[in-house]
Phi, psi and omega in degrees: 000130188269154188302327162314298202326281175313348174284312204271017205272135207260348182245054163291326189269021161261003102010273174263153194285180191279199163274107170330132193265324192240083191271097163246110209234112197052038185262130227233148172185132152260131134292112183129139173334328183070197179185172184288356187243003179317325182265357141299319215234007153214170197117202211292328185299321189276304204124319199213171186241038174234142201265126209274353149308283206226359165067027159289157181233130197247082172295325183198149203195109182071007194310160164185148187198164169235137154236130205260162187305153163073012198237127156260141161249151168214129205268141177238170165175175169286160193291168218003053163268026162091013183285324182281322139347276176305324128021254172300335183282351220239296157294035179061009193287306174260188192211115164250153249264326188206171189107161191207130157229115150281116159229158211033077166087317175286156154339091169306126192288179160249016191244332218266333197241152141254145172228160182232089180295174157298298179240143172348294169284327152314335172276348162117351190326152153247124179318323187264351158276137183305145157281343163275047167237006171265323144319319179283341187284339152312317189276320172315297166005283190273045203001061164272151186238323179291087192328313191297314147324284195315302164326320187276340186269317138346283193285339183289321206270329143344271174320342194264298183328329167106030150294119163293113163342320197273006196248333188318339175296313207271147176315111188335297195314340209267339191275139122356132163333306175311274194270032166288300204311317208296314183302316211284349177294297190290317164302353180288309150330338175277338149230084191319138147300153192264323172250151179233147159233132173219114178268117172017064126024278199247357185309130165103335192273142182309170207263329175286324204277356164316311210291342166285332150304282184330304170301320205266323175296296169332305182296307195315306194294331180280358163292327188299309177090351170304176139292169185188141166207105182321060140002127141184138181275007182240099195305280211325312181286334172281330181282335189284282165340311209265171179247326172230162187234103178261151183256118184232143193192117258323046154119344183231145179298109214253328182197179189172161194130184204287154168328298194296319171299328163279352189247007148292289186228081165331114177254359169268162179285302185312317206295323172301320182275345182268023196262287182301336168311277213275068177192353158262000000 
């Protein structure tokens, strides 16, 4: 095809893929002084990410990865493959030693992510509160003032998460897991994020009220119109979410590509074996 042909060609620009809304590139982070042979002496050839020179630990080491608007990616490994790590460097908790996140283009801001923990209280929740005033404490956040406004954008955003009105009252602490995540979702909702982060998700929760979750995050993230990005040590939640899949084994990326393909017919040996694990 000559190059007129592709200018005038009219749907060429399905073609290119978007702009990546959350871009990260070669990010590295140790805990420990570190020395010149750590990355020799760990990742998949040693066996371990921790460097048996000087007992620095290479939590996570050279990743990239892109995620595009509307695309959850989703990362799995075993507990110290370097998920939590990224994790936190990707909400700002840490600052990592070398490396870039970008969003649209840009520095990443802390105003731009959200994350939706595993427990509550690590999301700033307050246990003794209703949820909707831990919600409402969120919308004051962002300066709403007007009592009525707020009660009524509460309750909406409850509800649409699947909180029964009569429950909207009631003490955090008094919820479930399930429907701990579901409040900490609906503040996520008072000002979409340019980025979602959901830290193990489904950990801990009965096998219905997961799948009810799944369905209720499935819907947020596709509402959002953000990036997203999985956490979870739960292949089964990550293939339901997710669209892509990175694979992490001892702080580096072992393997990546679309979900179903990779947690189907896996090709790294670890990937393989974290497959076959959870299928035995």
């Amino acid at each position: 095809m000559t190059s007129n042909a592709v200018a005038n060609w009219p749907n060429r620009d399905v073609l290119v893929p978007p702009e990546p809304v959350i871009s990260v590139r070669h990010l590295t982070h140790r805990f420990g002084a570190g020395c010149g042979r750590c990355v020799e002496l760990t990742g998949e050839s040693a066996g371990t990410n921790r460097c048996s020179a000087c007992g620095t630990v290479v939590a996570v080491h050279e990743v990239t990865f892109d995620v595009g608007p509307d695309e959850v990616l989703g990362v799995v490994g075993e507990s110290g493959s370097g998920k939590t790590t990224l994790l936190r460097c990707l909400h700002l908790d840490l600052r990592p030693e070398s490396g870039s996140i970008r969003v649209d283009g840009q520095p990443i801001q802390r105003n731009a992510v959200m994350m939706v923990h595993q427990n509550a209280l690590a999301a700033g929740l307050a246990p003794r509160l209703a949820a909707e005033s831990n919600v409402a404490e969120r919308l004051l956040g962002r300066g709403a003032r007007n009592f009525a406004e707020i009660h009524r954008r509460a309750t909406e955003l409850l509800g649409e998460l699947g909180l029964r009105e009569e429950r909207h009252t009631d003490a955090l602490m008094t919820f479930s897991g399930g429907m701990q995540q579901r409040v900490q979702l609906a503040r996520a909702l008072v000002d979409p994020p340019t980025v979602l982060l959901l830290d193990e998700p489904t950990t801990g929760l009965d096998p219905s009220v997961q799948a009810d979750l799944l369905d209720v995050v499935q819907r947020v993230t596709q509402s959002l119109g953000s990036a997203s990005i999985v956490v979870s040590h739960d292949l089964a939640a990550v293939r339901v979410l997710a669209s892509r899949v990175v694979v992490l084994h001892h702080g580096r990326i072992v393997e990546e590509g679309i979900s179903e393909q990779v947690l189907e017919d896996p090709q790294h040996p670890y990937t393989q074996l974290l497959v076959s694990s959870r299928l035995t």
